[in-house]
N, C-alpha and C positions, 0 to 999 in steps of 0.2 A: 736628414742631414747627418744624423748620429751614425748610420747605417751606411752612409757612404764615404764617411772617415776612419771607419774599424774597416772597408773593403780595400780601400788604397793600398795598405803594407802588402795584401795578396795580391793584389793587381801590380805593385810593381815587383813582386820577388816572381811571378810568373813571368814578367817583360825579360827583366834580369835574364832570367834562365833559358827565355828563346833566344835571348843573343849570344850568351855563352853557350850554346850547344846546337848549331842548326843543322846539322846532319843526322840528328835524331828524330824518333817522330814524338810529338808531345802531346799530353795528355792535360790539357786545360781545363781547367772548371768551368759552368758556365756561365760565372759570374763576369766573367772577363771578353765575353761572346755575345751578351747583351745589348744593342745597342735600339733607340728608341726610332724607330722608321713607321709615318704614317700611312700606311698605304691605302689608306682609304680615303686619300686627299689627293695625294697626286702619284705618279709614274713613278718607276727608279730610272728613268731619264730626268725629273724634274718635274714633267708636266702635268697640269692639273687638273683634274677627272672633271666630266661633266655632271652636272647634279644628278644625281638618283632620280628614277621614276615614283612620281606621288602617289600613293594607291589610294585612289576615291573612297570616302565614306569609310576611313579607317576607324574612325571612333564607333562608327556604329555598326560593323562588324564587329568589334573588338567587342561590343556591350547584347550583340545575338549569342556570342560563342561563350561569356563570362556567367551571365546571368541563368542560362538553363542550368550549368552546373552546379553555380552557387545556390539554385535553391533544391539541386539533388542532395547538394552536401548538407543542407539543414533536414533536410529530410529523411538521411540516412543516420542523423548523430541524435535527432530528435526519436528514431526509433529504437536506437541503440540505450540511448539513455531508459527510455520506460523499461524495454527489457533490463536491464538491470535492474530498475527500481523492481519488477515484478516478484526478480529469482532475490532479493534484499541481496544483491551484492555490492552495490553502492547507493545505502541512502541517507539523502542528508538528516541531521537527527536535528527536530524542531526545538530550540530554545528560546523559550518566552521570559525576555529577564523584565517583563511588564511589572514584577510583586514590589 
């Protein structure tokens, strides 16, 4: 809301200025060009789209294609990590505050 009341004074000093000068060509920001159109609802006649195609067994595609990687990426950080720990370039230092 705060954002759209500091846009007004440019939104009308550009209006302004198409009226006072129309034989020029102008140069608008595109803040003033903006306008919120759904097109993924309906036509720019009005009318409104048919539902989208449901693609079957979306969740468990989605859980073949996630899962192989998720456990390549534990398995590439799990080997990353020991190499590190091997060359001591990061390891954690054990503190026993047990005394």
């Amino acid at each position: 809301m705060a954002t759209s009341l500091l846009r007004l004074p440019l939104r009308l000093s550009t209006k302004n200025g198409a009226i006072m000068s129309r034989n020029t060509i102008l140069k608008t920001p595109n803040l003033t060009k903006t306008t919120q159109i759904r097109t993924g609802v309906s036509t720019p006649s009005g009318a409104i789209l048919p539902k989208p195609d449901k693609t079957p067994f979306g969740l468990i595609r989605m859980t073949i294609v996630v899962l192989p990687f998720l456990y390549l990426g534990t398995l590439i950080s799990k080997n990353f990590a020991a190499l590190l720990e091997e060359h001591d370039i990061f390891v954690p230092e054990d503190d026993d505050d047990d005394d």
